[in-house]
Backbone of each chain as nested JSON, in Angstrom:
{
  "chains": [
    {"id": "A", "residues": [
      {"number": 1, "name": "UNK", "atoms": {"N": [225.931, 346.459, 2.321], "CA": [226.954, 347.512, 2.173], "C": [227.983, 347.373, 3.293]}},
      {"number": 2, "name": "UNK", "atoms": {"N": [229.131, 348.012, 3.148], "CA": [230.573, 347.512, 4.112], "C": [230.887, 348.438, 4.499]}},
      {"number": 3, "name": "UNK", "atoms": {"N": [230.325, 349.582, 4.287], "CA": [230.37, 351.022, 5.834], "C": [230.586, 350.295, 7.403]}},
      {"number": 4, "name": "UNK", "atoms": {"N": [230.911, 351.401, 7.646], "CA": [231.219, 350.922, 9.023], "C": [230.999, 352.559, 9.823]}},
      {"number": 5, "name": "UNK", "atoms": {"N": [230.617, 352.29, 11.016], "CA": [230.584, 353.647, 12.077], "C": [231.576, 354.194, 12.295]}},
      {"number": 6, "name": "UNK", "atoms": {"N": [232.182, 355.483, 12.383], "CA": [233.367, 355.684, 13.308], "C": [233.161, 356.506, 14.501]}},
      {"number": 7, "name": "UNK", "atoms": {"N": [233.822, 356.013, 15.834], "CA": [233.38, 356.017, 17.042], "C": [234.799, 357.204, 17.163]}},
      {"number": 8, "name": "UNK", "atoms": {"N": [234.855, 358.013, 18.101], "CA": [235.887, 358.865, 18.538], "C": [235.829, 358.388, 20.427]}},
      {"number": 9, "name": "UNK", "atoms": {"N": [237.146, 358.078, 20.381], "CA": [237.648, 357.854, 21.896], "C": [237.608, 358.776, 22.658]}},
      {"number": 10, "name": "UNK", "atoms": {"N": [236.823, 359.166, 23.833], "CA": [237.132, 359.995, 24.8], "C": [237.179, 359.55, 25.699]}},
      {"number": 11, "name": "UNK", "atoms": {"N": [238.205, 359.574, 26.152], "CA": [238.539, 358.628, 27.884], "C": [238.566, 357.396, 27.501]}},
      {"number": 12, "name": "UNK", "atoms": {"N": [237.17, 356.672, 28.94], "CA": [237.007, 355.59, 28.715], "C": [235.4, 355.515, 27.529]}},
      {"number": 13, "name": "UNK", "atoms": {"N": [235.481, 356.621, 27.483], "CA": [234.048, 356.424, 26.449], "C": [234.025, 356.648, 24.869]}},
      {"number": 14, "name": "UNK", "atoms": {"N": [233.074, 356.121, 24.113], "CA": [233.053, 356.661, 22.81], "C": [231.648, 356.894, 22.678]}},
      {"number": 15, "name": "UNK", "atoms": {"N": [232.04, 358.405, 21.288], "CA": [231.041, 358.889, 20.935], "C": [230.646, 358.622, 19.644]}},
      {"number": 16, "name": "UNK", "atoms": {"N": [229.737, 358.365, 18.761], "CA": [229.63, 358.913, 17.513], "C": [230.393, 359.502, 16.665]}},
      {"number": 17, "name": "UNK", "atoms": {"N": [231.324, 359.43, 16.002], "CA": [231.376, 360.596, 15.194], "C": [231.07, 360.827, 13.68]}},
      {"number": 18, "name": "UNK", "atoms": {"N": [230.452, 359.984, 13.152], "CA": [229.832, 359.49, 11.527], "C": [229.598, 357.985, 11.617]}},
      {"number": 19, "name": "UNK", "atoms": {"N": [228.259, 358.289, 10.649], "CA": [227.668, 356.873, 10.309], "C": [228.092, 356.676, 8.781]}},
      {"number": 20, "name": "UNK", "atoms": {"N": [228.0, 355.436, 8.669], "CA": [228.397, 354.829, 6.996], "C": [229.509, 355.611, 6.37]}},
      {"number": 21, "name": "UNK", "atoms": {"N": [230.371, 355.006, 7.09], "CA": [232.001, 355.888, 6.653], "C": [232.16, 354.527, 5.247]}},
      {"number": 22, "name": "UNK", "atoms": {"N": [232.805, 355.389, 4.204], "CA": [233.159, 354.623, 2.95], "C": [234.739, 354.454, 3.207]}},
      {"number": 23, "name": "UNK", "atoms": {"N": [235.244, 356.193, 3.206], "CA": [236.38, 356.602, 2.96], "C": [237.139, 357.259, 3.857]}},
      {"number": 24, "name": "UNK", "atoms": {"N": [238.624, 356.425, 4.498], "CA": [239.444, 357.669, 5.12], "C": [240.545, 357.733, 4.658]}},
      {"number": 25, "name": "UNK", "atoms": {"N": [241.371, 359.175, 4.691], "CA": [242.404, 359.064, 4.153], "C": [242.788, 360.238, 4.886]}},
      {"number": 26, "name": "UNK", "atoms": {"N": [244.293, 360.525, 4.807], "CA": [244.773, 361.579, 5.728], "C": [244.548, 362.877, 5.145]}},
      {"number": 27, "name": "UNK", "atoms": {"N": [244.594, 363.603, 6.033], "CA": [244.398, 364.713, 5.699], "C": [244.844, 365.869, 6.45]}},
      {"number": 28, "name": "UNK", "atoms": {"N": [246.081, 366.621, 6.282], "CA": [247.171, 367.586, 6.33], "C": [247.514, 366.871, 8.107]}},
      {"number": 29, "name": "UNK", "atoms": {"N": [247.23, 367.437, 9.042], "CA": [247.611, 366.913, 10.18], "C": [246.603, 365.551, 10.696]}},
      {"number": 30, "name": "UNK", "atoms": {"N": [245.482, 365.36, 10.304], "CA": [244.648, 364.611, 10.459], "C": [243.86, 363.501, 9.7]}},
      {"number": 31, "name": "UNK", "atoms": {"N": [242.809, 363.536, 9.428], "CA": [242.054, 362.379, 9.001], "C": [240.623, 363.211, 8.194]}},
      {"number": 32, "name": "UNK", "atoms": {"N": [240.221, 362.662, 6.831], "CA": [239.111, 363.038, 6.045], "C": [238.231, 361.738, 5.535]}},
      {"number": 33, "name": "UNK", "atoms": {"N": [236.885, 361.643, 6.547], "CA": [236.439, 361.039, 6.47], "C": [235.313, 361.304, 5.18]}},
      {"number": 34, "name": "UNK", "atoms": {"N": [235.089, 360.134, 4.553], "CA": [233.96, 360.179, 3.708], "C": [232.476, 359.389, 3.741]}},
      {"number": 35, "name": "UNK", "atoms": {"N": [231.29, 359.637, 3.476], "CA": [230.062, 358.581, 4.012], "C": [229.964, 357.891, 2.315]}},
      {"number": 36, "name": "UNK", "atoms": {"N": [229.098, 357.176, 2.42], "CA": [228.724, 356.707, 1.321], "C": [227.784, 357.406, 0.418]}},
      {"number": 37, "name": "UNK", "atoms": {"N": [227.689, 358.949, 1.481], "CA": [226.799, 359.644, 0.47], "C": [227.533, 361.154, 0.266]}},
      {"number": 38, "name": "UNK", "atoms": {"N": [229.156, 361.114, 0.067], "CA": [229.869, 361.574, -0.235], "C": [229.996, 362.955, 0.391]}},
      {"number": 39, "name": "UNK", "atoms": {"N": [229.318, 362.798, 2.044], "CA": [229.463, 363.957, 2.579], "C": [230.867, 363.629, 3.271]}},
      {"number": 40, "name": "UNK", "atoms": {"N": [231.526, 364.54, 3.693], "CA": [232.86, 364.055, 4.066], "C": [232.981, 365.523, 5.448]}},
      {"number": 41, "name": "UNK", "atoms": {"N": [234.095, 364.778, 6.689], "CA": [234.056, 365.329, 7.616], "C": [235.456, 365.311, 8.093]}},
      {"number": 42, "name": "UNK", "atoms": {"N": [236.21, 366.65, 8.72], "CA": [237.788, 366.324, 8.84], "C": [237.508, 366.454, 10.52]}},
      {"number": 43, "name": "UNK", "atoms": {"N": [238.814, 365.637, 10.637], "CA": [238.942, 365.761, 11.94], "C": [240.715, 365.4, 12.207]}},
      {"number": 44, "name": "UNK", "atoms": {"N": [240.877, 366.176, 13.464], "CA": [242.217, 365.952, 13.905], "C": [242.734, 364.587, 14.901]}},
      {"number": 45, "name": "UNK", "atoms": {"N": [242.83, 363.589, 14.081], "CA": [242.785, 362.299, 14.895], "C": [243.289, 361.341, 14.268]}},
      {"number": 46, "name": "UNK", "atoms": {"N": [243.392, 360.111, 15.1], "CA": [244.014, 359.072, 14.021], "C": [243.234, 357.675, 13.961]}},
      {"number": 47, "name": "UNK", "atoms": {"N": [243.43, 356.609, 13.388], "CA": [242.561, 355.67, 13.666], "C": [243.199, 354.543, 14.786]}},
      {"number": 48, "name": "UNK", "atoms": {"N": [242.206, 354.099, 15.589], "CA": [242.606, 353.405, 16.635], "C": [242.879, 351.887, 16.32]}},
      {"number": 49, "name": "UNK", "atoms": {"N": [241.612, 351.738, 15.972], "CA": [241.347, 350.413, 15.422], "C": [240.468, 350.37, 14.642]}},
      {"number": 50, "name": "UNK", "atoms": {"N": [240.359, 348.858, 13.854], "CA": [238.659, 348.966, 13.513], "C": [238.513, 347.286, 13.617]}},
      {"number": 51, "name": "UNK", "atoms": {"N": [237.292, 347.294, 13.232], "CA": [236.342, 345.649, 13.224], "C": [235.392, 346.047, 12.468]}},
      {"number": 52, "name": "UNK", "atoms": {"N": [235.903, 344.935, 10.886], "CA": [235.17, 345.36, 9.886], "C": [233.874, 344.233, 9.844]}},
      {"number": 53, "name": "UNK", "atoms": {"N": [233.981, 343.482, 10.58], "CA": [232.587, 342.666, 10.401], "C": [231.311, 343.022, 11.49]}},
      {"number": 54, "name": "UNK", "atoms": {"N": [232.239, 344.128, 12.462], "CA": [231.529, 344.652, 13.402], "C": [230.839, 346.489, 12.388]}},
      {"number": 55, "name": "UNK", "atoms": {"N": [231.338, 346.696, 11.349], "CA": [231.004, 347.843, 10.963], "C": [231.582, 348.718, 12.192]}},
      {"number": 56, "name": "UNK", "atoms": {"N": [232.953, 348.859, 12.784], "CA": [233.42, 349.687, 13.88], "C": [234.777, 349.942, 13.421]}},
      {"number": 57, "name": "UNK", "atoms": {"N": [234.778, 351.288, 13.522], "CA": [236.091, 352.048, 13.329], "C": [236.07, 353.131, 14.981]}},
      {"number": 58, "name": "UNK", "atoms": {"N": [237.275, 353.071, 15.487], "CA": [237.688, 353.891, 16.426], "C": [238.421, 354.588, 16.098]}},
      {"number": 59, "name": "UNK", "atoms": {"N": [238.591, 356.373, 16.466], "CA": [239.77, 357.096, 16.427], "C": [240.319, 357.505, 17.756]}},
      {"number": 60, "name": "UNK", "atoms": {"N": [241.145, 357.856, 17.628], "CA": [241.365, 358.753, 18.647], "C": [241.913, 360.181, 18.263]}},
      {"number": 61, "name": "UNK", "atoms": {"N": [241.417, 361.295, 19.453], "CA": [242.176, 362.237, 18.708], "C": [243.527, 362.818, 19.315]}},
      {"number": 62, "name": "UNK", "atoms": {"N": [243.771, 363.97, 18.163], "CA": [245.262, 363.951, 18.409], "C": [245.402, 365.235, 19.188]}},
      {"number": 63, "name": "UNK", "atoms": {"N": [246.753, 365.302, 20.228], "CA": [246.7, 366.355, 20.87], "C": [247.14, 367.612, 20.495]}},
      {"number": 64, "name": "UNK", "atoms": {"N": [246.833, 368.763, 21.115], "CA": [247.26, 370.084, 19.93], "C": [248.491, 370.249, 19.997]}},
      {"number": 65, "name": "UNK", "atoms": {"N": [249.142, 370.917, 18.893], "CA": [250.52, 370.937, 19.492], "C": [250.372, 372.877, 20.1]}}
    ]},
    {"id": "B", "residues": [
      {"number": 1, "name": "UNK", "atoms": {"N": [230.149, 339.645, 3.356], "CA": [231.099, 339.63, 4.507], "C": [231.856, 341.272, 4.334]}},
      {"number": 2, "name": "UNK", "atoms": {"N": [232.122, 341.767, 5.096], "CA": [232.302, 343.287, 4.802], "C": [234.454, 343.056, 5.297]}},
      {"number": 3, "name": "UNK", "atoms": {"N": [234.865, 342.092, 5.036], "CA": [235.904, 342.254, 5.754], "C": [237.316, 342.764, 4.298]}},
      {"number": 4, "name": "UNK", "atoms": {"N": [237.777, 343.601, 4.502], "CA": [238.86, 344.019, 3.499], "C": [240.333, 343.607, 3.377]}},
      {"number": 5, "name": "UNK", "atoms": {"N": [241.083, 343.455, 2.017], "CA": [242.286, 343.158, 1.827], "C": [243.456, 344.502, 2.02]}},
      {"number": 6, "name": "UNK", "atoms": {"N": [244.425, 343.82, 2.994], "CA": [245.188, 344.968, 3.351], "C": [246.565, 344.723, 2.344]}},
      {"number": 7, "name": "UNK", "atoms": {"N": [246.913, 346.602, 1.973], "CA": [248.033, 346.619, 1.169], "C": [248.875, 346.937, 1.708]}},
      {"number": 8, "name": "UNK", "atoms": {"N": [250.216, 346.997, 1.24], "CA": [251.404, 347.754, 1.83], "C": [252.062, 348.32, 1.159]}},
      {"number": 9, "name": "UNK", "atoms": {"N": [251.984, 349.606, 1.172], "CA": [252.17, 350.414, 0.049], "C": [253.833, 350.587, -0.132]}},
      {"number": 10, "name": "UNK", "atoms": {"N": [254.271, 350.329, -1.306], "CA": [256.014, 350.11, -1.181], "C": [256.167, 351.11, -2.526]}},
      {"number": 11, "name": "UNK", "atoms": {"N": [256.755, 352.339, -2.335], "CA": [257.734, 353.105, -3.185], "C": [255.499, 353.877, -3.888]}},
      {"number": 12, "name": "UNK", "atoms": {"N": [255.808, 353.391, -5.274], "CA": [254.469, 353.748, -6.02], "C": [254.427, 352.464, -6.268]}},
      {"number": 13, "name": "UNK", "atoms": {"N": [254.644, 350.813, -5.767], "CA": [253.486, 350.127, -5.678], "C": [252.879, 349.812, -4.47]}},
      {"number": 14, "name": "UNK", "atoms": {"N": [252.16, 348.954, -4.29], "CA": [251.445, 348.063, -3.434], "C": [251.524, 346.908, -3.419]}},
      {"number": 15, "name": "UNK", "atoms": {"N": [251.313, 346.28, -2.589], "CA": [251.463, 344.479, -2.502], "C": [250.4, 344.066, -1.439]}},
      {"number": 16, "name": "UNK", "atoms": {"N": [249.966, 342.968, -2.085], "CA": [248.78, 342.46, -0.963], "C": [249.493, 342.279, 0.001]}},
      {"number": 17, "name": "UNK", "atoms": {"N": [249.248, 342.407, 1.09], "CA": [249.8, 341.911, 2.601], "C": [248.754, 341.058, 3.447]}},
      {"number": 18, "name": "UNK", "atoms": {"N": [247.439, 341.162, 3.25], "CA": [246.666, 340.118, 4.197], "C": [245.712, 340.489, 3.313]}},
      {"number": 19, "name": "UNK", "atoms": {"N": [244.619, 338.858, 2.875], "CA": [243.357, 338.643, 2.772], "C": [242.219, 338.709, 3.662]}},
      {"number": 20, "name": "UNK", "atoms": {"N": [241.267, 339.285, 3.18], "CA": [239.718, 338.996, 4.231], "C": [240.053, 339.683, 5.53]}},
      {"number": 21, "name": "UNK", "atoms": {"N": [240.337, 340.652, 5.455], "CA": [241.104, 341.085, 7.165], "C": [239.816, 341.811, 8.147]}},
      {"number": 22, "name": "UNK", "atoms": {"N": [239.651, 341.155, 9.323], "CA": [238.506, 341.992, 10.172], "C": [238.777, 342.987, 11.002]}},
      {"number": 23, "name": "UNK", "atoms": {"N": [240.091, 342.942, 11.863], "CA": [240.228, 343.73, 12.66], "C": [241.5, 343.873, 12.382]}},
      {"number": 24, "name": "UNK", "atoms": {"N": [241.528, 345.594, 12.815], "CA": [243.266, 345.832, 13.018], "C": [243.039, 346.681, 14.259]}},
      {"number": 25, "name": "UNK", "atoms": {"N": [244.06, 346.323, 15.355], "CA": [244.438, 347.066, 16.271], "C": [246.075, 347.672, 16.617]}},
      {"number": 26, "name": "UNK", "atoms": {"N": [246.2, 348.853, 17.19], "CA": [247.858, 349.158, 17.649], "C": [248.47, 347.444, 18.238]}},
      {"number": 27, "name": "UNK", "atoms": {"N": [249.721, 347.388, 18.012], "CA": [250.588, 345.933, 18.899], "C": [252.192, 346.478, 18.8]}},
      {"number": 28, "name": "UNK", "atoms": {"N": [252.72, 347.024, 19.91], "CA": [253.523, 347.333, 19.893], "C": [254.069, 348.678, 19.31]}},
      {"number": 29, "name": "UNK", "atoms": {"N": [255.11, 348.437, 18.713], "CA": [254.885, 350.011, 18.034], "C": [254.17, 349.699, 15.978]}},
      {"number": 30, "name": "UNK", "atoms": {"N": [253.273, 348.637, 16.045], "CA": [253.076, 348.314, 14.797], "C": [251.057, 348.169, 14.942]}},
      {"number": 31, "name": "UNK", "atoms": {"N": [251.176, 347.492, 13.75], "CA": [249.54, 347.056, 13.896], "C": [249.524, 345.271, 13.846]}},
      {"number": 32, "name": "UNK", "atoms": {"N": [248.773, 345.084, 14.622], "CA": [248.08, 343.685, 14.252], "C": [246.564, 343.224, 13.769]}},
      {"number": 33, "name": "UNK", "atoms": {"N": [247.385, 342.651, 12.556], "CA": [246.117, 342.589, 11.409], "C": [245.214, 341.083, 11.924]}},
      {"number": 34, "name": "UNK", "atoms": {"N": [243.997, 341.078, 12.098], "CA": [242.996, 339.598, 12.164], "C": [242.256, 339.274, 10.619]}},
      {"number": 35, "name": "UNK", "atoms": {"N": [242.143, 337.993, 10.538], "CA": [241.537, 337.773, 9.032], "C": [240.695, 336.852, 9.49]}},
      {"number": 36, "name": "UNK", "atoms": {"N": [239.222, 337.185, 9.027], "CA": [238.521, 336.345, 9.52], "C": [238.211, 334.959, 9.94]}},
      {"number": 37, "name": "UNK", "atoms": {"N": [239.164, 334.079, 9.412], "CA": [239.413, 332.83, 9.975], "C": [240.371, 332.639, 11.41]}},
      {"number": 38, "name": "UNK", "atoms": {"N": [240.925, 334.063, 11.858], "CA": [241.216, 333.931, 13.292], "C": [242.998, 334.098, 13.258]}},
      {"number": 39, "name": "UNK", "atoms": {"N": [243.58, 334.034, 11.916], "CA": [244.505, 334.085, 11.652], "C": [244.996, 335.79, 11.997]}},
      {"number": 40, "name": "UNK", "atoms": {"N": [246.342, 335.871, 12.669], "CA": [246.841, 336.761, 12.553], "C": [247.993, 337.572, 12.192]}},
      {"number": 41, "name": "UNK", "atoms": {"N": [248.746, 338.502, 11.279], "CA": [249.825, 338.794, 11.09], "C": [249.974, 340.246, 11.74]}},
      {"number": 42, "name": "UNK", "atoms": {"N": [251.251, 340.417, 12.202], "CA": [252.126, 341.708, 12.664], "C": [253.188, 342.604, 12.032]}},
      {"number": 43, "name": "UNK", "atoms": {"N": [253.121, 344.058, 11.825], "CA": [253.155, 344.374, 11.112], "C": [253.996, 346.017, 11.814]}},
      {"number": 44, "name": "UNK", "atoms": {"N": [255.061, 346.034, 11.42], "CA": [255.477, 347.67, 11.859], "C": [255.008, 348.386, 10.593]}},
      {"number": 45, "name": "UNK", "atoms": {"N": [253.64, 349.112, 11.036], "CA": [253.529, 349.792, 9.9], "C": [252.285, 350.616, 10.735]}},
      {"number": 46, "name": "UNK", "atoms": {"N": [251.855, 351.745, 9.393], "CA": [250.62, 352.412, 10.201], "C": [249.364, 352.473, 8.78]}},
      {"number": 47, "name": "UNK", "atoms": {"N": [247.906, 352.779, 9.499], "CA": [247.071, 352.665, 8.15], "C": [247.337, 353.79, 7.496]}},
      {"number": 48, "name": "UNK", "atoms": {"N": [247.311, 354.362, 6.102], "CA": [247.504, 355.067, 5.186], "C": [246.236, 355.366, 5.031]}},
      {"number": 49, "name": "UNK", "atoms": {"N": [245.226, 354.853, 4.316], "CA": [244.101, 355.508, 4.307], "C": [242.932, 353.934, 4.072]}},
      {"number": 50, "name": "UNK", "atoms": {"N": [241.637, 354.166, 3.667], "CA": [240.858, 352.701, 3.62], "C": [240.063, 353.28, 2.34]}},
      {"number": 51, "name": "UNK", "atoms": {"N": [239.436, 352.179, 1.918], "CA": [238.405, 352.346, 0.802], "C": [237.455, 350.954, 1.364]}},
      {"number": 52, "name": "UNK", "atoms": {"N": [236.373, 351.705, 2.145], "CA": [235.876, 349.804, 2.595], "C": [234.573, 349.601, 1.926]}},
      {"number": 53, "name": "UNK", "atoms": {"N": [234.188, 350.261, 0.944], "CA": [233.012, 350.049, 0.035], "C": [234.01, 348.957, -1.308]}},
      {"number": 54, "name": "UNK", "atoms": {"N": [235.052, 349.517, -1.031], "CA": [236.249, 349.1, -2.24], "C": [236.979, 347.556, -1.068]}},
      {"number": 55, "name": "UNK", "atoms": {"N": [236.736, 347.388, -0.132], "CA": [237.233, 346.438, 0.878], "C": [238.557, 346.804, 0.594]}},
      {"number": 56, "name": "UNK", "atoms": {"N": [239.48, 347.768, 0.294], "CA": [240.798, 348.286, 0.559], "C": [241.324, 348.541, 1.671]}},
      {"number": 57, "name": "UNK", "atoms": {"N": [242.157, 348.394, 2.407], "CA": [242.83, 349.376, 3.357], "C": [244.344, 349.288, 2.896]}},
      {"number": 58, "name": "UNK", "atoms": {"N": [245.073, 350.446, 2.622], "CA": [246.482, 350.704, 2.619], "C": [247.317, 351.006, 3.636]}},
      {"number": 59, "name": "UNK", "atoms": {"N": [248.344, 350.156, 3.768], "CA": [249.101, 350.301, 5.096], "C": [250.276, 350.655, 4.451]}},
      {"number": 60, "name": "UNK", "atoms": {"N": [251.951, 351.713, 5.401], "CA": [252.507, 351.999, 4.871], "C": [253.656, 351.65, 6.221]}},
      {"number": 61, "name": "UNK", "atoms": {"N": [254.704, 351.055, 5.739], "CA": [255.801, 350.609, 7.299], "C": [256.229, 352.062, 7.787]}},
      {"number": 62, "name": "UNK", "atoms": {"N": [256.905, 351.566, 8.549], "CA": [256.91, 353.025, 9.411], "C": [258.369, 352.251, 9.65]}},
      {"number": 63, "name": "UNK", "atoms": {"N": [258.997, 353.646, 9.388], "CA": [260.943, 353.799, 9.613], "C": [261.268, 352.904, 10.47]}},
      {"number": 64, "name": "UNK", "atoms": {"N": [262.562, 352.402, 11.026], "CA": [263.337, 351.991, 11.397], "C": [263.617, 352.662, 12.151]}},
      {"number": 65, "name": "UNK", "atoms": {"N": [264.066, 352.896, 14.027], "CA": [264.453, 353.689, 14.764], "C": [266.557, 353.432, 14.622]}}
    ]}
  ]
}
């Protein structure tokens, strides 16, 4: 399967923030992530990068206005 | 191989823009796309959303200053 993790940037560190991401797509100011088991999670952020043979997606998030 | 084909989404179509792609990171004010043979293209644009069970990712250019 071709999930991949997505990691959230804090600082110099990352955390977790979903395993076996299928699906992202934007969502009103941010980002709506989906798993492969169609639980889905929003967050206010954007994507940093990713490395799809690494199964790694980075976001970062966005600041408030 | 979990690595996905990137689009570029133009008007209501799309157009392939890179095969087999592993990594994308920020480069400048754009993204730079890697395809697993090491090859790389550059790109003023930002991701739109991914489908990576679907090995999709949609990219969309970003204006002209």
């Amino acid at each position: 399967m071709c999930e991949a993790n997505a990691y959230l940037k804090k600082g110099e560190e990352q955390e977790l923030f979903m395993e076996q991401v299928d699906v992202i797509e934007p969502f009103e100011e941010g980002l709506r992530l989906v798993d492969i088991f169609g639980r889905q999670k929003l967050i206010k952020a954007k994507i940093k990068d990713m490395n799809l043979l690494n199964h790694r997606i980075t976001l970062v998030q966005l600041p408030e206005k």
